[in-house]
PyMOL CGO cylinders between C-alpha atoms (Angstrom):
from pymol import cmd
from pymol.cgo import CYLINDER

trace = [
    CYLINDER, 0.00, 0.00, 0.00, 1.16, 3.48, -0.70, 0.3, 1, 1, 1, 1, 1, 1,
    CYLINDER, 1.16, 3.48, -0.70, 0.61, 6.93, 0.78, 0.3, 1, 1, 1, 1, 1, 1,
    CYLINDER, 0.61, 6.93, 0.78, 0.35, 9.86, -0.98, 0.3, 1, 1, 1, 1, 1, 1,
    CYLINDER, 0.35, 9.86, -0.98, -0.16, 13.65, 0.26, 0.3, 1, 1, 1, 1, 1, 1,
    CYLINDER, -0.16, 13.65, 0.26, -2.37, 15.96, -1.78, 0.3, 1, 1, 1, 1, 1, 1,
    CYLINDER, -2.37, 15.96, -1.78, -0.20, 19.18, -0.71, 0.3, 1, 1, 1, 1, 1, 1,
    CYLINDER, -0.20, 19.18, -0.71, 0.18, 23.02, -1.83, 0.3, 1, 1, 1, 1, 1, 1,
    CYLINDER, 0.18, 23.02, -1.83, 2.48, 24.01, -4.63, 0.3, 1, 1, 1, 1, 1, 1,
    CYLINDER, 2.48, 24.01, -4.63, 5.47, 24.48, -3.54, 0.3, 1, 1, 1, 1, 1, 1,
    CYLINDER, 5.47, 24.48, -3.54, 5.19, 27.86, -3.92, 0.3, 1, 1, 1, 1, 1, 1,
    CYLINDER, 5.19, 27.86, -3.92, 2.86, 28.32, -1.37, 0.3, 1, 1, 1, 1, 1, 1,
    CYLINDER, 2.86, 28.32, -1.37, 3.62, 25.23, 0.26, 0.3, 1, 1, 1, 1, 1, 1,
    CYLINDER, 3.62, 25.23, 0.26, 6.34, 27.18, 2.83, 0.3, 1, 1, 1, 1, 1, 1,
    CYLINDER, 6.34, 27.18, 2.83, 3.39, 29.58, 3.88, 0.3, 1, 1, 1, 1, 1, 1,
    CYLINDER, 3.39, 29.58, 3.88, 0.86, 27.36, 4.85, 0.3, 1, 1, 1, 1, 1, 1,
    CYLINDER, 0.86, 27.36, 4.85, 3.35, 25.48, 7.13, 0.3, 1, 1, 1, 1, 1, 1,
    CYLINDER, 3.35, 25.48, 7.13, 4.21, 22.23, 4.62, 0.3, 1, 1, 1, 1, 1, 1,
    CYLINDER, 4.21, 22.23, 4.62, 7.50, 20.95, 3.88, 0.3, 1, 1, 1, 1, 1, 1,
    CYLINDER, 7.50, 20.95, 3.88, 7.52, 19.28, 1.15, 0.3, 1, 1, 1, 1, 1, 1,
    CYLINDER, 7.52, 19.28, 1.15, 11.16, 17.93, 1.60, 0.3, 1, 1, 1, 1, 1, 1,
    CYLINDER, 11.16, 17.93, 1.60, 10.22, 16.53, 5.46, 0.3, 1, 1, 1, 1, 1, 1,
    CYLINDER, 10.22, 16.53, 5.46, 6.73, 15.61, 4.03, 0.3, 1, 1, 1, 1, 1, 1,
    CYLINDER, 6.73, 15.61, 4.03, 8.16, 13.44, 0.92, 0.3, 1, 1, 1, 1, 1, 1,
    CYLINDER, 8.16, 13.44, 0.92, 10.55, 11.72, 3.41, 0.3, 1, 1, 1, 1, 1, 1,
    CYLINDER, 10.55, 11.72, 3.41, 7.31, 10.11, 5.30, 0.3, 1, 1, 1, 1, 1, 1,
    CYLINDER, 7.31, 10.11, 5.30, 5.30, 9.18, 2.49, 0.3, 1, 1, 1, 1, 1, 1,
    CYLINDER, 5.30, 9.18, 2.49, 5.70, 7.67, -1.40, 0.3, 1, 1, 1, 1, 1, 1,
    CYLINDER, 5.70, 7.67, -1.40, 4.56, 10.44, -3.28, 0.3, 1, 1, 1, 1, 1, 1,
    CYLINDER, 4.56, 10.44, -3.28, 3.22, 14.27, -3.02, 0.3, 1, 1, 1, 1, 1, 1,
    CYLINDER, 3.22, 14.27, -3.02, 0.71, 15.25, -5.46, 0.3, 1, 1, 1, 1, 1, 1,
    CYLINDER, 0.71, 15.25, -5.46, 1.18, 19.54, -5.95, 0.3, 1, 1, 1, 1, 1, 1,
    CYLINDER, 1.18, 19.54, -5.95, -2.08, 21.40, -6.45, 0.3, 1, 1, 1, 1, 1, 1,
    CYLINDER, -2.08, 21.40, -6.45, -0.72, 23.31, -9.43, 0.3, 1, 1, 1, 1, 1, 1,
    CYLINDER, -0.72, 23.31, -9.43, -3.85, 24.92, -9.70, 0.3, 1, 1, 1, 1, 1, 1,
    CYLINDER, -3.85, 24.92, -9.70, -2.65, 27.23, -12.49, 0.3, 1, 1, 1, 1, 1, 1,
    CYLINDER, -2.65, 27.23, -12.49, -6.24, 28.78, -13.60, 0.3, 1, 1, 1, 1, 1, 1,
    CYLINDER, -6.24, 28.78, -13.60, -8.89, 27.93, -11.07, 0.3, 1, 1, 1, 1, 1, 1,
    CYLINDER, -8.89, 27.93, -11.07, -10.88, 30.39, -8.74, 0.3, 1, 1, 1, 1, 1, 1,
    CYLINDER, -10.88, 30.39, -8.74, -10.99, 28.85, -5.27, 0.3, 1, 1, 1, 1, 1, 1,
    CYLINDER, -10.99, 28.85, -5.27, -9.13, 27.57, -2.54, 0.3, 1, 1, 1, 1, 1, 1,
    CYLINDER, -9.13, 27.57, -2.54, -5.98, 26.10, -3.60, 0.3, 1, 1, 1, 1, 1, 1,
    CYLINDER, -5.98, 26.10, -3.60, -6.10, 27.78, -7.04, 0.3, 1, 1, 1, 1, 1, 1,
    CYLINDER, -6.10, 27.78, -7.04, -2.78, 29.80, -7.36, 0.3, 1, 1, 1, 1, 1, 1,
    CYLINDER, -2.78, 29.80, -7.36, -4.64, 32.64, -8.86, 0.3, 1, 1, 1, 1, 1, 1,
    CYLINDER, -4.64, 32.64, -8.86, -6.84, 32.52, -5.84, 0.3, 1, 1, 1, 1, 1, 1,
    CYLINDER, -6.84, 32.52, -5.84, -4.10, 32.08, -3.41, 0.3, 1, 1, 1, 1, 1, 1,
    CYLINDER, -4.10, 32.08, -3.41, -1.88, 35.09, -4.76, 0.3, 1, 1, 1, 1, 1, 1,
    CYLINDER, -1.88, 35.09, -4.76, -4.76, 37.72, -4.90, 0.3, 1, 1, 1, 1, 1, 1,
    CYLINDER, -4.76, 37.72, -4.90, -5.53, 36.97, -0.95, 0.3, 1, 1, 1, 1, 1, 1,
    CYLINDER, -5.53, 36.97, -0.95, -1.90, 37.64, -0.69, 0.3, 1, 1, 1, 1, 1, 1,
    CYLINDER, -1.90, 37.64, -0.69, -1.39, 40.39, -2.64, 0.3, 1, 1, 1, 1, 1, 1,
    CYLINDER, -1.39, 40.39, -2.64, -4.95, 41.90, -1.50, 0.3, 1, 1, 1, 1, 1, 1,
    CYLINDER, -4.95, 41.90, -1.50, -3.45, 41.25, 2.14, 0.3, 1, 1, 1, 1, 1, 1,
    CYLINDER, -3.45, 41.25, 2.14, -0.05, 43.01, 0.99, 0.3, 1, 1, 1, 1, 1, 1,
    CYLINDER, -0.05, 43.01, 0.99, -2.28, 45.98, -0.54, 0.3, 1, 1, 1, 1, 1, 1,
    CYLINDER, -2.28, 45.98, -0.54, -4.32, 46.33, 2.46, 0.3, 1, 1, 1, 1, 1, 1,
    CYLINDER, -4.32, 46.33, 2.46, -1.83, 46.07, 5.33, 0.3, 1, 1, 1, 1, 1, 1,
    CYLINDER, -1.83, 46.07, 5.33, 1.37, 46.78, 4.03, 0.3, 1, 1, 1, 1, 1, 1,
    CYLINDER, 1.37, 46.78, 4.03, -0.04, 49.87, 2.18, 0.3, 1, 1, 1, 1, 1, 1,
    CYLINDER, -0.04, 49.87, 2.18, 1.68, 48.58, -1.05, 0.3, 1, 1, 1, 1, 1, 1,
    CYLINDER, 1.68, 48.58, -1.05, 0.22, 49.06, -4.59, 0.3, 1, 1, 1, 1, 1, 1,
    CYLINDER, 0.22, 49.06, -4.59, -0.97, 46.54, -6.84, 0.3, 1, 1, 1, 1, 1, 1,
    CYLINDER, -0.97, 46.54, -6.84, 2.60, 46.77, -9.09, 0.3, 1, 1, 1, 1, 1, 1,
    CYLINDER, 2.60, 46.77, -9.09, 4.11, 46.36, -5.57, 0.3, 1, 1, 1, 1, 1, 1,
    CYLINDER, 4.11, 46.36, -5.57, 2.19, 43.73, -4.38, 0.3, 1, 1, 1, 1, 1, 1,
    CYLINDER, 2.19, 43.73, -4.38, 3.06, 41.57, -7.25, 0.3, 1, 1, 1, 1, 1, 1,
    CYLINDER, 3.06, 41.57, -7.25, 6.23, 42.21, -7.20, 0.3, 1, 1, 1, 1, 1, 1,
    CYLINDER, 6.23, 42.21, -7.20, 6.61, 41.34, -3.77, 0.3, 1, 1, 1, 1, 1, 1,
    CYLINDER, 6.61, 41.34, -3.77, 5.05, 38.26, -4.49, 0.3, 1, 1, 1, 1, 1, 1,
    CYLINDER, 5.05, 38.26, -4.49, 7.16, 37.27, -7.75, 0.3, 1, 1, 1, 1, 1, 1,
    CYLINDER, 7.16, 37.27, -7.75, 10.41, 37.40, -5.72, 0.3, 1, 1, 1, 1, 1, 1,
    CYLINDER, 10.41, 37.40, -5.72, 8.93, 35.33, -2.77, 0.3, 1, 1, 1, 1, 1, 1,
    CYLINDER, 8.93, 35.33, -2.77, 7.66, 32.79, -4.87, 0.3, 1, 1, 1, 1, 1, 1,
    CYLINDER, 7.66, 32.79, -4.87, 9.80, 32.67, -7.84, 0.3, 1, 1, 1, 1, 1, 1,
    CYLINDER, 9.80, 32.67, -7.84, 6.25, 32.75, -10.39, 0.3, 1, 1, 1, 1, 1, 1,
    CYLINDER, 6.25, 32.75, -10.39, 5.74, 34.05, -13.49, 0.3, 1, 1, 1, 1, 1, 1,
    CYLINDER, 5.74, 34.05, -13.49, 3.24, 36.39, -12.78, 0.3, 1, 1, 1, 1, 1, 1,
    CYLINDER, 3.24, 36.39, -12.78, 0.96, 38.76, -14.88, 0.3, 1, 1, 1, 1, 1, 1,
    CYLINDER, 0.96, 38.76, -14.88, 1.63, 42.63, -14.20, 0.3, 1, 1, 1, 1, 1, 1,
    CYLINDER, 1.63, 42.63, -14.20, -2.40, 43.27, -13.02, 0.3, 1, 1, 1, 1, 1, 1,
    CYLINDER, -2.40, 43.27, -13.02, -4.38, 41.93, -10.33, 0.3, 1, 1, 1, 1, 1, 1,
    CYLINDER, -4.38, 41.93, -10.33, -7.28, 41.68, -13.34, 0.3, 1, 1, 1, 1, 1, 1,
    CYLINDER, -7.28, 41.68, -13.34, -4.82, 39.39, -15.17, 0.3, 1, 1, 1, 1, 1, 1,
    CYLINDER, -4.82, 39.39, -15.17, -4.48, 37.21, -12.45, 0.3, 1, 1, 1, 1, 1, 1,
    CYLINDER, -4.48, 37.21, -12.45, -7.59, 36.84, -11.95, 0.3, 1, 1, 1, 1, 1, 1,
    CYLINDER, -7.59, 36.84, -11.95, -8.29, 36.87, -15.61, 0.3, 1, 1, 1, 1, 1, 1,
    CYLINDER, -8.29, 36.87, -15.61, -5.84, 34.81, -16.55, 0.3, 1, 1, 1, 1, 1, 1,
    CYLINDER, -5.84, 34.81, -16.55, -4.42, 32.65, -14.16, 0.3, 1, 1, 1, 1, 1, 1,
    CYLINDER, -4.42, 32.65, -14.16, -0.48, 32.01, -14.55, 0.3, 1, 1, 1, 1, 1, 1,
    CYLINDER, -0.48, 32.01, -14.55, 0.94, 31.11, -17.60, 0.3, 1, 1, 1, 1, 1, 1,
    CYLINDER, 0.94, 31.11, -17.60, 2.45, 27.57, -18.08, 0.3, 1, 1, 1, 1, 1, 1,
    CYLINDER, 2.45, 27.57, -18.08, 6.05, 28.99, -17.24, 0.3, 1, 1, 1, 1, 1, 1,
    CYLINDER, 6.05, 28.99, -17.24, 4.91, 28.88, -13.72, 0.3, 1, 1, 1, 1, 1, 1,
    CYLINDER, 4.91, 28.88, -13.72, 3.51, 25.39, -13.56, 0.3, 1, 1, 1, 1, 1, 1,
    CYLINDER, 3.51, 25.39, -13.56, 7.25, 24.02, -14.21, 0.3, 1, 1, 1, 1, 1, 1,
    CYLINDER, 7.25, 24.02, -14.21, 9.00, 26.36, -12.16, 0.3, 1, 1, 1, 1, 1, 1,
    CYLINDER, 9.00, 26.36, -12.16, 7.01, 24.61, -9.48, 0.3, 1, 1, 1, 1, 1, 1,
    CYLINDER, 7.01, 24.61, -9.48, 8.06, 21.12, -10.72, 0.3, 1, 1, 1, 1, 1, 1,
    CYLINDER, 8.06, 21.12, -10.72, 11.60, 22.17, -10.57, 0.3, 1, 1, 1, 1, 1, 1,
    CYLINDER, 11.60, 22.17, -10.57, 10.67, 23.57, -7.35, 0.3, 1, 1, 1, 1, 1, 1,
    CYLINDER, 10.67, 23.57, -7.35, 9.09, 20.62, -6.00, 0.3, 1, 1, 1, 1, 1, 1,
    CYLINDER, 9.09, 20.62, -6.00, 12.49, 18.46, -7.13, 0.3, 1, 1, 1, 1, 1, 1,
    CYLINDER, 12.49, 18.46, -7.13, 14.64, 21.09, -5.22, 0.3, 1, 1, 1, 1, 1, 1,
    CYLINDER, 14.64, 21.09, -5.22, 13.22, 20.54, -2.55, 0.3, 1, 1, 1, 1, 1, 1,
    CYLINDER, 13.22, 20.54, -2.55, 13.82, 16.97, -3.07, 0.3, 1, 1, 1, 1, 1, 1,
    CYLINDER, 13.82, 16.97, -3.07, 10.30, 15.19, -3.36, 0.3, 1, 1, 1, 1, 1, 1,
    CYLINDER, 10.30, 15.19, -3.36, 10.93, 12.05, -4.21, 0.3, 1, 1, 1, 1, 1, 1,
    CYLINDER, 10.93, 12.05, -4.21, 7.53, 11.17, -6.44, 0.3, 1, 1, 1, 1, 1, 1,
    CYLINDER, 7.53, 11.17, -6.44, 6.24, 14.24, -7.56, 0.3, 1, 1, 1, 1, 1, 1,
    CYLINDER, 6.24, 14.24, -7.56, 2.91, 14.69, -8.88, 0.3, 1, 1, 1, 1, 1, 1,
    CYLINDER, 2.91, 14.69, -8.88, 0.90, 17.59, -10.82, 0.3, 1, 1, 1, 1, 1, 1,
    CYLINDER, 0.90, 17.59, -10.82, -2.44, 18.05, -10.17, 0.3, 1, 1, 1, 1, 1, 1,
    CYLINDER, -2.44, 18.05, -10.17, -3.90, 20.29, -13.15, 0.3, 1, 1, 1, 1, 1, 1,
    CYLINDER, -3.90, 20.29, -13.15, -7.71, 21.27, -13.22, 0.3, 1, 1, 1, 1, 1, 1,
    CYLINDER, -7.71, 21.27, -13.22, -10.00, 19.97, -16.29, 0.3, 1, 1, 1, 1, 1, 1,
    CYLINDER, -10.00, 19.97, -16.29, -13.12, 21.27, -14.78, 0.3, 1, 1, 1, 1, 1, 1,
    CYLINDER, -13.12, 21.27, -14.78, -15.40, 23.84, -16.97, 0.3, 1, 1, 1, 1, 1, 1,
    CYLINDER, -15.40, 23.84, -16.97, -17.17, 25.57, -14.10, 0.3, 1, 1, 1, 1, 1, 1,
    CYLINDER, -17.17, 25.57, -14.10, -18.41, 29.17, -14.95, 0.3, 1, 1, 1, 1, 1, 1,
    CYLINDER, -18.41, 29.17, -14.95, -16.46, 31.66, -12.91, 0.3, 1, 1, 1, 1, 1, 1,
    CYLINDER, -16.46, 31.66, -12.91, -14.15, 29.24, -10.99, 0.3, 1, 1, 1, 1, 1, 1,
    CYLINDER, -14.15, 29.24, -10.99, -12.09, 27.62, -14.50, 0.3, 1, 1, 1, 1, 1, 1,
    CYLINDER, -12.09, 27.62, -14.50, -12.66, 27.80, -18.04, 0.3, 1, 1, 1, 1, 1, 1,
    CYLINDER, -12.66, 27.80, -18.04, -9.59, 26.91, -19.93, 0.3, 1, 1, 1, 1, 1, 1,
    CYLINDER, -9.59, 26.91, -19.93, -9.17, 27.01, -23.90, 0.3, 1, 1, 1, 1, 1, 1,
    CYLINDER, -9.17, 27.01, -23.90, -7.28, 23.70, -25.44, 0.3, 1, 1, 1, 1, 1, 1,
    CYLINDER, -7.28, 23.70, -25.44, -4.38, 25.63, -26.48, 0.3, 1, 1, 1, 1, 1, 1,
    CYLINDER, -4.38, 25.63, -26.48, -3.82, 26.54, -22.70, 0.3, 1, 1, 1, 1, 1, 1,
    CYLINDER, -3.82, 26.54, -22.70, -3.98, 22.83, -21.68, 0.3, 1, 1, 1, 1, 1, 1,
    CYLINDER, -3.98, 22.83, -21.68, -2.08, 22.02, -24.26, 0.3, 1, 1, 1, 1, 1, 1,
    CYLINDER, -2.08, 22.02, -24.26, 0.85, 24.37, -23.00, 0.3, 1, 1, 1, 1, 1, 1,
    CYLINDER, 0.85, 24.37, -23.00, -0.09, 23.70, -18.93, 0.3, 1, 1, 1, 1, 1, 1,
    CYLINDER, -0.09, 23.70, -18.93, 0.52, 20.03, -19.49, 0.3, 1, 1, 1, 1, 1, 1,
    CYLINDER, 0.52, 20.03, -19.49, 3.46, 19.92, -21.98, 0.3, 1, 1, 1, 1, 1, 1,
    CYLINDER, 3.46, 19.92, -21.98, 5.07, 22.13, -19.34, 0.3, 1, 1, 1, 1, 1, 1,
    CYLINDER, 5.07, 22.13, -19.34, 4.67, 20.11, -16.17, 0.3, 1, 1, 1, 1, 1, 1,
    CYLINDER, 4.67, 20.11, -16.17, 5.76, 16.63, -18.45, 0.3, 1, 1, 1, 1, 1, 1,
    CYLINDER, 5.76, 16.63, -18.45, 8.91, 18.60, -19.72, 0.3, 1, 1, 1, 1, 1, 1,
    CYLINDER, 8.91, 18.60, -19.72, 10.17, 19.81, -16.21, 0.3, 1, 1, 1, 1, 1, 1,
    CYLINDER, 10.17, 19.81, -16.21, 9.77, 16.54, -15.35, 0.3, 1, 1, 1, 1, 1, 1,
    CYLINDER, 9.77, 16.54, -15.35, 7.23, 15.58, -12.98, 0.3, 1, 1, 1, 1, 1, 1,
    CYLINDER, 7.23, 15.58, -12.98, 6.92, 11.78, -12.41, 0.3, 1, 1, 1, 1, 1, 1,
    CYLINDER, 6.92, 11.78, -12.41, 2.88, 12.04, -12.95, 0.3, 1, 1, 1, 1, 1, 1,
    CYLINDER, 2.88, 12.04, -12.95, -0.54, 14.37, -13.41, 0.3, 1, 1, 1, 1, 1, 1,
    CYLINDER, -0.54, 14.37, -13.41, -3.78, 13.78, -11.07, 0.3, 1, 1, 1, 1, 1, 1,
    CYLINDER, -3.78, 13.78, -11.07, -6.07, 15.20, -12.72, 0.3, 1, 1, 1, 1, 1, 1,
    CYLINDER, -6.07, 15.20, -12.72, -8.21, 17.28, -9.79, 0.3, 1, 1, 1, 1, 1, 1,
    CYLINDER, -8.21, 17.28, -9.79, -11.73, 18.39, -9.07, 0.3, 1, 1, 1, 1, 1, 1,
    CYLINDER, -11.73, 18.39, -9.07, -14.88, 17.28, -10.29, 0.3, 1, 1, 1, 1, 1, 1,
    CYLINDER, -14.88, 17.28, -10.29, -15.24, 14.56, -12.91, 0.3, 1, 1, 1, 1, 1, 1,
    CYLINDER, -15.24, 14.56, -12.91, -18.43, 15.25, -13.81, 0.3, 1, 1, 1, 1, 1, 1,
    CYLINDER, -18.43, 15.25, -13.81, -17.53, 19.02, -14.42, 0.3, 1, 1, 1, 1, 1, 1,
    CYLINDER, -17.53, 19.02, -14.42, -14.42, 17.49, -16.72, 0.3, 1, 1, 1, 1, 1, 1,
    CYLINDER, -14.42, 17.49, -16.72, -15.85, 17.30, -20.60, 0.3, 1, 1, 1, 1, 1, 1,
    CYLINDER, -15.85, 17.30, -20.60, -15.18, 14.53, -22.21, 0.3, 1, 1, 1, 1, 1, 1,
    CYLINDER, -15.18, 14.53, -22.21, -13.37, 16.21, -25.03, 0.3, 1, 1, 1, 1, 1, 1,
    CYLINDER, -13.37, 16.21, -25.03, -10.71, 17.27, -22.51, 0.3, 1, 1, 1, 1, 1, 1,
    CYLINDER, -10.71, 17.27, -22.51, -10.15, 13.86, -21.48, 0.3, 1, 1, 1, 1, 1, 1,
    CYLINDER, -10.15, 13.86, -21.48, -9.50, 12.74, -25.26, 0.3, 1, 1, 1, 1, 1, 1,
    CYLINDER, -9.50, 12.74, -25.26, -7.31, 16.12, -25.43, 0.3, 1, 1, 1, 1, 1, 1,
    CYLINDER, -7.31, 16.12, -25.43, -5.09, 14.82, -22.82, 0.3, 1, 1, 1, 1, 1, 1,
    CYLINDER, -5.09, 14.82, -22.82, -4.40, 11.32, -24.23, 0.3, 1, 1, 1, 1, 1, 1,
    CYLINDER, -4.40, 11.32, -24.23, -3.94, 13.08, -27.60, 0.3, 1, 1, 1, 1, 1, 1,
    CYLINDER, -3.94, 13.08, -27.60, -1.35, 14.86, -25.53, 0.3, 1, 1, 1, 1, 1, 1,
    CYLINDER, -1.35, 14.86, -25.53, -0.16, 11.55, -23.23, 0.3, 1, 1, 1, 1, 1, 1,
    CYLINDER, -0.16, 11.55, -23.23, 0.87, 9.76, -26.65, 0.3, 1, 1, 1, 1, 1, 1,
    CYLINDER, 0.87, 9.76, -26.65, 3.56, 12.56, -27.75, 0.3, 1, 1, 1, 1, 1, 1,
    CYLINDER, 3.56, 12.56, -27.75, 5.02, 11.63, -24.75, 0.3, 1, 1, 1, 1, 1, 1,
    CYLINDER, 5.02, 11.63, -24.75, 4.93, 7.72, -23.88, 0.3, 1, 1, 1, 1, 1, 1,
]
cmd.load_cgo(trace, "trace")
């Protein structure tokens, strides 16, 4: 039997009080919620603007400030506008900086977890965008993708879009 976590991104991993290094050492694999597009807990994009709403509101900085603050701390591609974020979501850049993250840190089995789900308002994605999201998390080099959320919110087409994808690289 194996045990697997279902953690933050590394990114945010550190600020939520995981450690994915310790973590990985007790278990056989981590699965990342690399969340890249989705509006809701977990979701990056989600995650960042209560940060950099938090940095805005207490730390009197502006929204250029805010994000900038945030790039540096988290080493993320990030888009120049809170709108963008939220717009958006990160750009597939991101999603293997936090593979490369995740293997600096020294997980041993490192999983993706990338959202399928078409749900008005919380993640609508385009193909080309999965396309991109998952080539990028296979070419950093992560050792497997969950795919998260809601199956019955996941379209069917996006399922045969992924093994479309899945056969470049087997």
């Amino acid at each position: 039997m194996e045990i697997g976590l279902d953690c933050f991104s590394p990114s945010l991993a550190r600020m939520v009080g995981q450690d994915l290094g310790a973590l990985s050492q007790v278990c056989d694999w981590i699965k990342m919620m690399t969340y890249a597009h989705a509006w809701g807990p977990a979701g990056l994009p989600y995650e960042l603007m209560g940060l950099a709403g938090f940095l805005n509101q207490n730390a009197e900085l502006g929204e250029v400030e805010a994000l900038d603050f945030l790039k540096k701390q988290t080493n993320l591609v990030l888009p120049g506008t809170f709108q963008d974020l939220r717009a958006q979501g990160l750009p597939s850049a991101a999603l293997a900086s936090e593979v490369r993250q995740g293997r600096k840190l020294s997980v041993r089995s490192l999983y993706a977890g990338l959202e399928l789900v078409e749900i008005a308002g919380v993640c609508e994605l385009e193909a080309e965008q999965i396309r991109q999201d998952w080539s990028a998390v296979l070419e950093a080099g992560v050792d497997g993708v969950v795919l998260s959320w809601d199956l019955w919110h996941m379209p069917l087409e996006r399922l045969r879009l992924v093994r479309d994808i899945l056969e470049k690289y087997a």
